[in-house]
C-alpha positions in Angstrom: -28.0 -0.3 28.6 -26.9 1.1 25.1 -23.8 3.1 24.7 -22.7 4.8 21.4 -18.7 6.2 20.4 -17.9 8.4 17.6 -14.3 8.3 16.9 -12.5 10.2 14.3 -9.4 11.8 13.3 -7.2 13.5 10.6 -3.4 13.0 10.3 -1.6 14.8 7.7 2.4 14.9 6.8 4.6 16.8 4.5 8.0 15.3 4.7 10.5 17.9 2.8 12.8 15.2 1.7 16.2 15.6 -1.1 16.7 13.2 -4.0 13.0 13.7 -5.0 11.7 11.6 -2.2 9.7 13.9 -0.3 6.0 12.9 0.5 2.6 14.2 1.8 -0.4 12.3 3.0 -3.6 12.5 4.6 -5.6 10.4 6.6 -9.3 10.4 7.4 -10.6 8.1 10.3 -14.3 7.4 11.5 -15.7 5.1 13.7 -18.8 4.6 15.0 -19.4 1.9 17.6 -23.5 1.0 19.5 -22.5 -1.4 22.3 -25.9 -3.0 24.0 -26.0 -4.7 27.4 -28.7 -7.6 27.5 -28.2 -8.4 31.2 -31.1 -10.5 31.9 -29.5 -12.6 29.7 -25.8 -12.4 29.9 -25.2 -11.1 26.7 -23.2 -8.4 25.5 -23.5 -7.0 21.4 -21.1 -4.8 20.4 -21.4 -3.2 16.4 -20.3 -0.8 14.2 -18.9 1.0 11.5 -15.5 2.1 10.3 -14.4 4.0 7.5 -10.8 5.0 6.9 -9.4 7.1 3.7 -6.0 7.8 3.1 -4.0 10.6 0.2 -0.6 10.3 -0.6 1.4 12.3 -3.1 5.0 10.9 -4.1 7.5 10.6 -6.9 8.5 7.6 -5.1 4.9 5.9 -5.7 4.8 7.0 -9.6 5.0 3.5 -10.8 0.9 3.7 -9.8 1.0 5.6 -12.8 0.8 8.8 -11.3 2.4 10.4 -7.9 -1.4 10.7 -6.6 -2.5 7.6 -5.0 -5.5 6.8 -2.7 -6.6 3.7 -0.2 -10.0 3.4 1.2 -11.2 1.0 3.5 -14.6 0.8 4.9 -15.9 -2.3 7.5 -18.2 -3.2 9.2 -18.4 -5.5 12.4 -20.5 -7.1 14.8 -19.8 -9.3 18.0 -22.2 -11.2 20.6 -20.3 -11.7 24.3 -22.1 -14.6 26.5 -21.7 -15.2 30.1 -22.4 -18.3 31.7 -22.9 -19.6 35.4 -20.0 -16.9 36.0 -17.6 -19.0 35.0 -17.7 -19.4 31.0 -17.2 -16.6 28.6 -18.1 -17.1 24.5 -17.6 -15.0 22.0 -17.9 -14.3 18.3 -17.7 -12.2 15.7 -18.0 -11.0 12.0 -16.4 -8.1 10.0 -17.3 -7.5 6.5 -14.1 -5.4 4.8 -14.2 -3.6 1.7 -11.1 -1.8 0.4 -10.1 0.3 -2.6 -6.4 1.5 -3.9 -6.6 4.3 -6.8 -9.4 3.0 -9.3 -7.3 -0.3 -10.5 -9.0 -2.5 -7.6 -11.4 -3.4 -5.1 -11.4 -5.9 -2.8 -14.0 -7.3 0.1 -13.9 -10.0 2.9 -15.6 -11.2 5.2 -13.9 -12.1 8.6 -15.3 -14.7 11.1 -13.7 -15.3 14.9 -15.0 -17.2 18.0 -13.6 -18.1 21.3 -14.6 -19.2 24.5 -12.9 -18.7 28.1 -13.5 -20.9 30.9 -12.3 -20.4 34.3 -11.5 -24.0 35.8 -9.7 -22.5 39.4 -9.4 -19.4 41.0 -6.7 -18.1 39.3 -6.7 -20.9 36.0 -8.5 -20.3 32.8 -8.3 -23.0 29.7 -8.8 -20.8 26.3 -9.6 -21.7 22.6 -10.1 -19.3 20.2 -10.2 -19.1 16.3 -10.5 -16.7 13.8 -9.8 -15.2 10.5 -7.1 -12.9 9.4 -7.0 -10.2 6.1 -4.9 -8.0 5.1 -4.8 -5.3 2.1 -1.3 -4.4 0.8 0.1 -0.8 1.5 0.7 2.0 -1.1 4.7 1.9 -0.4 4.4 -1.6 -0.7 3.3 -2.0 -4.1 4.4 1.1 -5.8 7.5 2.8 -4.1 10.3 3.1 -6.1 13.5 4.5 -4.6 17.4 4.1 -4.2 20.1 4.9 -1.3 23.4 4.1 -2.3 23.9 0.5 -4.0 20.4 -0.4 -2.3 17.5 -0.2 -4.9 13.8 -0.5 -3.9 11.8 -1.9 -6.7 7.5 -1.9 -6.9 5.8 -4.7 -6.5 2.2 -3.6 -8.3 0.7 -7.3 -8.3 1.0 -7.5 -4.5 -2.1 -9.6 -3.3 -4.3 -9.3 -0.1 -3.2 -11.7 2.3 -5.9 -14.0 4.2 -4.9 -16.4 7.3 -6.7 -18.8 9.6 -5.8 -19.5 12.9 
């Protein structure tokens, strides 16, 4: 009744590139995931862990300060799955984020989402779902600097997280 997944992964590049816009990056992945079957009771938990770190070195990302620039984003998540009289589904979830760009700032969130699915006929399901959305702004995004022909790129270093609801 209890599976567990280990996920990870490294990517790197090196992008030889003219005009002093070359770059290279690594990325370090792990996941872990427990997922727990409670069929007696029609419930499903699902849980984990995720941490993801990412390198870069680029002139075009001096405007951090320095070409060296560094993300880091660790979470963690839960999620309860409930089946009833074969016919309704419920769900919902947390996910606690935590992220860090160079040493300037750190930023966490939680993150809530529920839904349920209901089948009304064979083939005719009626939905609702809600959740919360985050989002932590890139390295390019708030440090590049570059130009190609008349078209400048410019930095945007007070780039905010962005949150949603839907």
């Amino acid at each position: 009744g209890i599976s567990h997944s280990l996920i990870t992964r490294v990517f790197h590049t090196d992008n030889q590139i003219s005009n002093n816009q070359s770059n290279t990056g690594t990325n370090y992945f792990t996941e872990y995931q427990l997922q727990r079957a409670f069929k007696g009771l029609g419930l499903n938990f699902t849980g984990g862990l995720v941490n993801n770190l990412s390198y870069s070195y680029s002139q075009l990302y001096a405007s951090s300060g320095t070409p060296d620039n560094r993300i880091h984003n660790v979470a963690g998540y839960a999620q309860l799955d409930y089946k009833l009289w074969r016919i309704i589904n419920l769900s919902g979830g947390y996910r606690y984020e935590y992220y860090r760009m160079n040493e300037q700032q750190s930023v966490t969130a939680p993150i809530f989402r529920g839904g349920a699915n209901i089948q009304l006929l064979k083939a005719t399901f009626f939905r609702i779902s809600g959740g919360q959305g985050f989002r932590f702004p890139t390295i390019t995004e708030r440090y590049i600097t570059t130009q190609a022909g008349m078209l400048a790129v410019f930095p945007n270093p007070n780039l905010v997280p962005e949150t949603s609801q839907s």
